[in-house]
N, C-alpha and C positions, 0 to 999 in steps of 0.2 A: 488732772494728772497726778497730783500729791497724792489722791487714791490711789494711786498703785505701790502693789508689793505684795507681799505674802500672807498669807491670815492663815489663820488656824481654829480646828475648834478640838478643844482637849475635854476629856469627860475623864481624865484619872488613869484608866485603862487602856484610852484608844485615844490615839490621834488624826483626823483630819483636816489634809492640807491645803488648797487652793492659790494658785498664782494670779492675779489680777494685774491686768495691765490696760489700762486707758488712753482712748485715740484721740486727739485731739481733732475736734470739728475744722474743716479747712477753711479759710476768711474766706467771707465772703463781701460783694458789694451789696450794702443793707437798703441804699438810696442813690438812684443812678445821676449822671451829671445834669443838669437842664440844658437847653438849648439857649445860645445869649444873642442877643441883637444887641446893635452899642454905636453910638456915631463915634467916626474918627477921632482920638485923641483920649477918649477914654481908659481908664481902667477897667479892664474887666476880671472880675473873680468868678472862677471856676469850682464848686468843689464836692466831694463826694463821703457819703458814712457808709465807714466797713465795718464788720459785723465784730470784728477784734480791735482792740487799741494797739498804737507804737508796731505795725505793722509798716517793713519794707515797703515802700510804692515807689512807681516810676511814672513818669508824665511823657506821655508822646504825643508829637503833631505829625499828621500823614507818617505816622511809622520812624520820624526820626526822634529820637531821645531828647528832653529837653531837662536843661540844667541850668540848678541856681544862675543869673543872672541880673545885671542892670534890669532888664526887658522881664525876666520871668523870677517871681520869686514862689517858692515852694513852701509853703507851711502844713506840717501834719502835728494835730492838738488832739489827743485822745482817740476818737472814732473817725471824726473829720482829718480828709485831706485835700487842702486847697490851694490850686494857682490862678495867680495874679499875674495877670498880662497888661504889663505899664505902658501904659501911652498908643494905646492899639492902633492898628495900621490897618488898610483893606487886606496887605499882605497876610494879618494873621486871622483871616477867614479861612 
């Protein structure tokens, strides 16, 4: 993206101009989540590398949103973004 702007190529005489503008690639997921099996009482760590760093992410169970908590904590370090589900339950199959 810093590549963009305007360049020029000048011979004295004549000028040509060109506008450049650059798209940035849309994230993507680089490595998808596993699959975890875990007895009762466990920790389980979930977690996933996206193709950008410090990239916005959301964590959802069957469609509802899930937020820092006791039970879930949310860490995203560079590519990786991981949750940890404290103390797991059958309820959180």
């Amino acid at each position: 993206k810093t590549d963009a702007g305007l360049y020029t190529c000048d011979i004295g005489t004549d000028v040509a101009k060109s506008k450049v503008s650059v798209q940035e690639k849309p994230t993507e997921v680089a490595k998808q989540l596993e699959n975890k099996t875990s007895p009762a009482g466990q920790d389980i760590s979930l977690s996933c590398e996206l193709s950008k760093a410090d990239v916005n992410i959301r964590w959802y169970k069957d469609g509802k949103a899930i937020r820092k908590s006791q039970k879930y904590d949310l860490q995203q370090e560079g590519t990786r973004a991981t949750l940890i589900i404290r103390d797991s339950t059958v309820k959180d199959s």
